[in-house]
C-alpha positions as CSV (number, residue, x, y, z in Angstrom):
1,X,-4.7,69.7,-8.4
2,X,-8.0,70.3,-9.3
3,X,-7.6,73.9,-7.0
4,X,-5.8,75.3,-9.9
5,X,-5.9,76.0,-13.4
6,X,-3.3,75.0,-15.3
7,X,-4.2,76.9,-18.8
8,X,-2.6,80.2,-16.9
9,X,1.4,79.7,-17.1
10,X,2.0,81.6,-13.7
11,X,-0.5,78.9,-11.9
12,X,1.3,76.0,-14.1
13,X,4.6,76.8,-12.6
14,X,3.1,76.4,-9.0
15,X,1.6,73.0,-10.1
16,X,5.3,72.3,-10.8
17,X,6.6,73.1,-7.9
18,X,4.1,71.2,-6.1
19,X,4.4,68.1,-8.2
20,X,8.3,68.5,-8.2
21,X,8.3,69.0,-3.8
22,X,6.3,65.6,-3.9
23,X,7.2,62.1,-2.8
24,X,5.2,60.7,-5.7
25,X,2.3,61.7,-7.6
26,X,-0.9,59.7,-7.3
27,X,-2.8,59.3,-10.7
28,X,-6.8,58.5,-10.5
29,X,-8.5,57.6,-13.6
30,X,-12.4,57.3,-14.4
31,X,-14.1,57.2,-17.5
32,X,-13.7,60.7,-19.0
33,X,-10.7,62.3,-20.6
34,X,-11.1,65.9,-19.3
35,X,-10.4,69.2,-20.4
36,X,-7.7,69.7,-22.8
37,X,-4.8,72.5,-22.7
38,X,-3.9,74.7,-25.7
39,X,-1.2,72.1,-26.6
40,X,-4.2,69.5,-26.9
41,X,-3.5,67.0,-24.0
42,X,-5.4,66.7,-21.0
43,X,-4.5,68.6,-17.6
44,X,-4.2,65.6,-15.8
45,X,-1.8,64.1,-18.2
46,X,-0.3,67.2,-18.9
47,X,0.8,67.1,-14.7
48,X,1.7,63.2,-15.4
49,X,4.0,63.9,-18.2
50,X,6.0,66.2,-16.1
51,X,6.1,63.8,-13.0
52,X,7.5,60.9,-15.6
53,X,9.6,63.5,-16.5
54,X,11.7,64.2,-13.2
55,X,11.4,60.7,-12.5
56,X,8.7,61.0,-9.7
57,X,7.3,57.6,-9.0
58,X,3.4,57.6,-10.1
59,X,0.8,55.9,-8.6
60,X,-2.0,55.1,-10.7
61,X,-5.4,54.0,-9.7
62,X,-7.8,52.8,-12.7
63,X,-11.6,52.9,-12.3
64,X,-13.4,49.5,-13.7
65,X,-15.4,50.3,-16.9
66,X,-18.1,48.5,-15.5
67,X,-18.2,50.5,-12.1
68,X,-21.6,52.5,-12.3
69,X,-20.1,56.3,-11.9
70,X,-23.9,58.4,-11.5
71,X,-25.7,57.9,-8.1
72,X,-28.3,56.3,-9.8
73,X,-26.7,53.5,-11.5
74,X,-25.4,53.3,-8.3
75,X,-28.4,52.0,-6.5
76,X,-29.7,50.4,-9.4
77,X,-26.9,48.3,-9.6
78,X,-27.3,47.2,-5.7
79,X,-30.7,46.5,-6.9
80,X,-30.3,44.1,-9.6
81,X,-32.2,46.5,-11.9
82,X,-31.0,47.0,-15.6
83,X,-30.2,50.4,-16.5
């Protein structure tokens, strides 16, 4: 959903729309939290919360906190090199 912006209530009803005219909703997770709203919760769970909340099954996908996440830990990780 990254195509809108969900601070601005006219674009926040579209993302419901979207998320409510979807099979499921497909959650991917990394290592940072994000932006937060004005209510103080995070965009991304902000569009969660709503999926849980017409019962929209959720896929979620959990990066490993040891997966290297900048292009250069990246290599140096297929290297053998500390960081």
């Amino acid at each position: 959903m990254k195509m809108f912006s969900a601070d601005n209530d006219e674009q926040w009803i579209t993302i419901q729309d979207t998320i409510s005219n979807s099979d499921y909703y497909c959650l991917i997770i990394g290592h940072r939290y994000g932006s937060e709203t004005k209510e103080g919760i995070g965009y991304t769970e902000k569009e969660f919360d709503f999926a849980k909340e017409i019962d929209l099954p959720v896929y979620a996908f959990i990066q490993n906190r040891n997966m290297p996440t900048k292009p250069i830990q990246q290599v140096l990780k297929r290297m053998n090199f500390p960081e």
